[in-house]
C-alpha positions as CSV (number, residue, x, y, z in Angstrom):
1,X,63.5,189.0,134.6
2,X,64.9,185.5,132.8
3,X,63.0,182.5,133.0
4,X,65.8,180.2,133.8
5,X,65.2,176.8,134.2
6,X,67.4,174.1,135.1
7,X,67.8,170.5,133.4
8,X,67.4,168.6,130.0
9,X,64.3,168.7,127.1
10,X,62.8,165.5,127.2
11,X,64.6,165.1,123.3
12,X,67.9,166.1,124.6
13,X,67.8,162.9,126.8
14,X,65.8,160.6,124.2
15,X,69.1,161.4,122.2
16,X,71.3,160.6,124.7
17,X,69.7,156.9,125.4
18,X,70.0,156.7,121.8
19,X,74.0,157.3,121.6
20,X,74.6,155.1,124.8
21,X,72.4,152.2,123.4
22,X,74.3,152.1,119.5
23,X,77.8,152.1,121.7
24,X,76.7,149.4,123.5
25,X,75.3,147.3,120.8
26,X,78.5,147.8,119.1
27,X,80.8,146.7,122.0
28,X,78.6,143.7,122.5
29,X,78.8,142.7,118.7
30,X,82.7,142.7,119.5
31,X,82.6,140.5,122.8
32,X,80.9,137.8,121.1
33,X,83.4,138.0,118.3
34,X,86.5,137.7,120.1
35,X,84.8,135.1,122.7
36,X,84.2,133.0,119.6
37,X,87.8,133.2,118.6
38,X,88.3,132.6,122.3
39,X,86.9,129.1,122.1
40,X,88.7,128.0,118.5
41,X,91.9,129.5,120.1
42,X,91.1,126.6,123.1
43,X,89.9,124.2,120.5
44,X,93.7,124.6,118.9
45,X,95.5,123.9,121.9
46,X,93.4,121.3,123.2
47,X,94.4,119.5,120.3
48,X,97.8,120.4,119.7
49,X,98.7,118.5,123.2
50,X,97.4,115.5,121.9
51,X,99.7,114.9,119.3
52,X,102.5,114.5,122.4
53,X,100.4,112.0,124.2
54,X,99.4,110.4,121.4
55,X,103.3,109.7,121.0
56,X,103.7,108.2,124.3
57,X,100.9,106.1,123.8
58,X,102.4,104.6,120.9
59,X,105.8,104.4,122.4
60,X,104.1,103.0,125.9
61,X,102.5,100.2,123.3
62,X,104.0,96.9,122.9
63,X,104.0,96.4,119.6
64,X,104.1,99.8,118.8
65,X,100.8,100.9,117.8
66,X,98.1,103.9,117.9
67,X,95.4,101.8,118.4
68,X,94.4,102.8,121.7
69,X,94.6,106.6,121.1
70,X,91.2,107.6,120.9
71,X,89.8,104.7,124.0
72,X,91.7,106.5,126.7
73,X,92.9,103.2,128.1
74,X,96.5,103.8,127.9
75,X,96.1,107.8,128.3
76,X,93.0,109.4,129.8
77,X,94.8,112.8,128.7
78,X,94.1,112.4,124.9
79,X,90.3,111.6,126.3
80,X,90.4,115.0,128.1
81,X,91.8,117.0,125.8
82,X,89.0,115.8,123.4
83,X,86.2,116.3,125.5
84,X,87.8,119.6,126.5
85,X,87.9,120.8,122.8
86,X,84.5,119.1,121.8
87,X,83.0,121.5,124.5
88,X,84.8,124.6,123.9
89,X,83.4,124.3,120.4
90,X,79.8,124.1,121.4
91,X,79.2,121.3,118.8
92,X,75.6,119.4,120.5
93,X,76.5,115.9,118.8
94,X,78.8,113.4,121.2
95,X,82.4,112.5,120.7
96,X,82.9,110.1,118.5
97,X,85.2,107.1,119.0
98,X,84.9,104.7,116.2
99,X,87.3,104.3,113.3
100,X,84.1,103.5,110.8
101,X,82.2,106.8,111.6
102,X,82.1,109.9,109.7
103,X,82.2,113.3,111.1
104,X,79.2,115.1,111.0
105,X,79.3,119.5,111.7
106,X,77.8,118.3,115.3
107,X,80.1,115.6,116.3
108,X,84.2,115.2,117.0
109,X,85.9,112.5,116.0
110,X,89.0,110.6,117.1
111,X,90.2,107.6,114.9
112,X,92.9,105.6,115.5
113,X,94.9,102.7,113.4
114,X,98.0,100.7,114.5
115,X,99.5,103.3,112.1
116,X,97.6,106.7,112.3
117,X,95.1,108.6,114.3
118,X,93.5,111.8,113.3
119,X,91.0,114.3,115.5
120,X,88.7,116.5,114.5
121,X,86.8,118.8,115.7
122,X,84.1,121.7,114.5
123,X,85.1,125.1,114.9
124,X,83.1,127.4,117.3
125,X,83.1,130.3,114.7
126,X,84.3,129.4,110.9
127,X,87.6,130.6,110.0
128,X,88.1,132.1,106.4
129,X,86.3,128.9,104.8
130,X,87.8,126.5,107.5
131,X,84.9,124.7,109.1
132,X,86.2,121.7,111.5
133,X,90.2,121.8,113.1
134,X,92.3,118.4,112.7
135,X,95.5,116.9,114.0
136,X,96.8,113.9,113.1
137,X,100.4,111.6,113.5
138,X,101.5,112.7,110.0
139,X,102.2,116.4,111.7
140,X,98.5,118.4,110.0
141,X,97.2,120.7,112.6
142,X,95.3,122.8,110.5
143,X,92.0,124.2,109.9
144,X,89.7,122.0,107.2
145,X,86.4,122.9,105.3
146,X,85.8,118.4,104.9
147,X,85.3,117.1,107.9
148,X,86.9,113.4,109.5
149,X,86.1,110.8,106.8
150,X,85.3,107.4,108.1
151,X,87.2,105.2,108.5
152,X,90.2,107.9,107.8
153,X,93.2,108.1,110.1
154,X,94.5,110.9,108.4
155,X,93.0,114.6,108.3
156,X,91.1,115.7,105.0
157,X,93.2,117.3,102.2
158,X,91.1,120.2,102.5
Protein backbone atom coordinates (compact mmCIF):
# COMPACT_ATOMS: atom_id res chain seq x y z
CA UNK A 1 0.00 0.00 0.00
CA UNK A 2 1.42 3.74 -1.12
CA UNK A 3 1.77 6.31 1.26
CA UNK A 4 0.25 9.02 -0.66
CA UNK A 5 0.13 12.31 0.64
CA UNK A 6 -1.33 15.31 -0.62
CA UNK A 7 0.18 18.94 -0.82
CA UNK A 8 3.57 20.89 -1.12
CA UNK A 9 7.26 20.39 0.95
CA UNK A 10 7.69 23.20 2.98
CA UNK A 11 10.86 24.06 0.30
CA UNK A 12 8.68 23.67 -2.62
CA UNK A 13 6.67 26.69 -1.30
CA UNK A 14 9.79 28.70 0.26
CA UNK A 15 10.70 28.58 -3.61
CA UNK A 16 7.66 29.66 -4.71
CA UNK A 17 7.52 33.01 -2.31
CA UNK A 18 10.92 33.37 -3.65
CA UNK A 19 9.96 33.58 -7.53
CA UNK A 20 6.71 35.72 -6.79
CA UNK A 21 8.73 38.19 -4.57
CA UNK A 22 12.00 38.83 -7.41
CA UNK A 23 8.87 39.40 -10.08
CA UNK A 24 7.44 41.77 -8.06
CA UNK A 25 10.47 43.61 -7.10
CA UNK A 26 11.18 43.88 -10.70
CA UNK A 27 7.79 45.25 -11.83
CA UNK A 28 7.95 47.70 -8.97
CA UNK A 29 11.60 48.95 -10.16
CA UNK A 30 9.70 49.66 -13.58
CA UNK A 31 6.63 51.61 -12.04
CA UNK A 32 8.78 54.03 -10.48
CA UNK A 33 10.71 54.40 -13.61
CA UNK A 34 8.08 55.23 -15.95
CA UNK A 35 6.10 57.37 -13.10
CA UNK A 36 9.35 59.38 -13.05
CA UNK A 37 9.23 59.94 -16.80
CA UNK A 38 5.49 60.46 -16.07
CA UNK A 39 6.19 63.62 -14.15
CA UNK A 40 9.10 65.17 -16.63
CA UNK A 41 6.62 64.29 -19.48
CA UNK A 42 4.03 66.85 -17.32
CA UNK A 43 6.96 69.09 -16.49
CA UNK A 44 7.35 69.46 -20.58
CA UNK A 45 4.02 70.32 -21.24
CA UNK A 46 3.36 72.44 -18.39
CA UNK A 47 5.89 74.55 -19.86
CA UNK A 48 5.43 74.30 -23.40
CA UNK A 49 1.88 76.23 -22.80
CA UNK A 50 3.54 78.95 -21.41
CA UNK A 51 5.41 80.10 -24.27
CA UNK A 52 1.64 80.92 -25.91
CA UNK A 53 0.55 82.85 -22.94
CA UNK A 54 3.57 84.41 -22.44
CA UNK A 55 2.81 85.85 -26.16
CA UNK A 56 -0.44 87.20 -25.25
CA UNK A 57 0.91 88.80 -22.33
CA UNK A 58 3.31 90.62 -24.38
CA UNK A 59 0.81 91.45 -27.07
CA UNK A 60 -2.00 92.37 -24.16
CA UNK A 61 1.06 94.90 -22.89
CA UNK A 62 1.04 98.44 -23.83
CA UNK A 63 4.19 99.02 -24.65
CA UNK A 64 4.85 95.77 -25.63
CA UNK A 65 6.74 94.10 -22.99
CA UNK A 66 7.46 90.67 -21.01
CA UNK A 67 7.77 92.13 -17.96
CA UNK A 68 4.85 90.91 -16.20
CA UNK A 69 5.34 87.23 -17.37
CA UNK A 70 6.54 85.62 -14.40
CA UNK A 71 3.98 88.06 -11.68
CA UNK A 72 0.82 86.59 -13.01
CA UNK A 73 -0.81 89.96 -13.10
CA UNK A 74 -1.70 90.08 -16.65
CA UNK A 75 -2.02 85.99 -16.91
CA UNK A 76 -2.59 83.83 -13.86
CA UNK A 77 -2.16 80.87 -16.53
CA UNK A 78 1.75 81.32 -16.85
CA UNK A 79 1.49 81.34 -12.75
CA UNK A 80 -0.29 77.95 -13.00
CA UNK A 81 1.46 76.31 -15.30
CA UNK A 82 4.63 77.05 -13.20
CA UNK A 83 3.38 75.98 -10.02
CA UNK A 84 1.94 72.94 -11.95
CA UNK A 85 5.35 71.98 -13.31
CA UNK A 86 7.35 73.02 -10.06
CA UNK A 87 5.18 70.30 -8.33
CA UNK A 88 5.15 67.65 -10.80
CA UNK A 89 8.96 67.73 -10.44
CA UNK A 90 9.06 67.29 -6.70
CA UNK A 91 11.78 69.97 -6.34
CA UNK A 92 11.22 71.07 -2.21
CA UNK A 93 12.59 74.74 -2.85
CA UNK A 94 9.75 77.59 -3.79
CA UNK A 95 9.13 79.14 -7.12
CA UNK A 96 11.16 81.67 -7.79
CA UNK A 97 10.05 85.06 -9.27
CA UNK A 98 12.91 87.42 -9.33
CA UNK A 99 14.93 88.43 -12.27
CA UNK A 100 18.26 88.68 -9.93
CA UNK A 101 18.05 85.04 -8.54
CA UNK A 102 19.80 82.10 -9.52
CA UNK A 103 18.34 78.70 -9.89
CA UNK A 104 19.30 76.35 -7.44
CA UNK A 105 18.51 72.01 -8.13
CA UNK A 106 15.54 72.83 -5.49
CA UNK A 107 14.01 75.88 -6.82
CA UNK A 108 12.09 76.97 -10.38
CA UNK A 109 12.63 79.99 -11.75
CA UNK A 110 10.72 82.39 -13.98
CA UNK A 111 12.53 85.70 -15.24
CA UNK A 112 11.25 88.11 -17.16
CA UNK A 113 12.68 91.36 -19.18
CA UNK A 114 10.73 93.84 -21.28
CA UNK A 115 12.53 91.71 -23.88
CA UNK A 116 12.83 88.05 -22.68
CA UNK A 117 11.59 85.62 -20.19
CA UNK A 118 13.06 82.17 -19.55
CA UNK A 119 11.60 79.21 -17.06
CA UNK A 120 13.20 76.68 -15.59
CA UNK A 121 12.53 73.99 -13.87
CA UNK A 122 14.45 70.64 -12.28
CA UNK A 123 13.69 67.49 -13.79
CA UNK A 124 11.90 64.76 -11.61
CA UNK A 125 14.39 62.08 -12.94
CA UNK A 126 17.69 63.34 -15.02
CA UNK A 127 17.54 62.75 -18.61
CA UNK A 128 20.79 61.54 -20.32
CA UNK A 129 22.93 64.36 -18.57
CA UNK A 130 19.93 66.93 -18.73
CA UNK A 131 19.26 68.05 -15.22
CA UNK A 132 16.69 71.23 -15.16
CA UNK A 133 14.01 71.80 -18.48
CA UNK A 134 13.77 75.48 -19.88
CA UNK A 135 11.63 77.54 -22.16
CA UNK A 136 12.21 80.81 -23.14
CA UNK A 137 10.84 83.65 -25.97
CA UNK A 138 13.84 82.98 -28.16
CA UNK A 139 11.89 79.38 -29.11
CA UNK A 140 14.53 76.75 -26.48
CA UNK A 141 12.44 74.19 -24.95
CA UNK A 142 14.97 71.80 -24.18
CA UNK A 143 16.43 69.88 -21.53
CA UNK A 144 19.74 71.73 -19.75
CA UNK A 145 22.49 70.31 -17.29
CA UNK A 146 23.14 74.55 -16.04
CA UNK A 147 20.43 75.69 -14.39
CA UNK A 148 18.57 79.57 -14.78
CA UNK A 149 21.39 82.09 -14.36
CA UNK A 150 20.42 85.20 -12.52
CA UNK A 151 19.54 87.70 -13.81
CA UNK A 152 19.27 85.64 -17.29
CA UNK A 153 16.20 85.85 -19.50
CA UNK A 154 17.41 83.44 -21.77
CA UNK A 155 17.92 79.56 -21.09
CA UNK A 156 21.55 78.24 -20.50
CA UNK A 157 23.66 77.16 -23.54
CA UNK A 158 23.92 73.89 -22.08
Amino acid sequence: MKNLKKGFTLIELLVVVAIIGILASVVLASLNSARSKGSNAAIKANLANTRAQAELVYDGATPNSYDTVCNGTQDPNIAKALNAAHSASGATGTVVLTYATAQTATTSNCHATAGAWAISVPLKAVEGTSVYWCVDSVGTSAGRVNPLAASTAACPAS
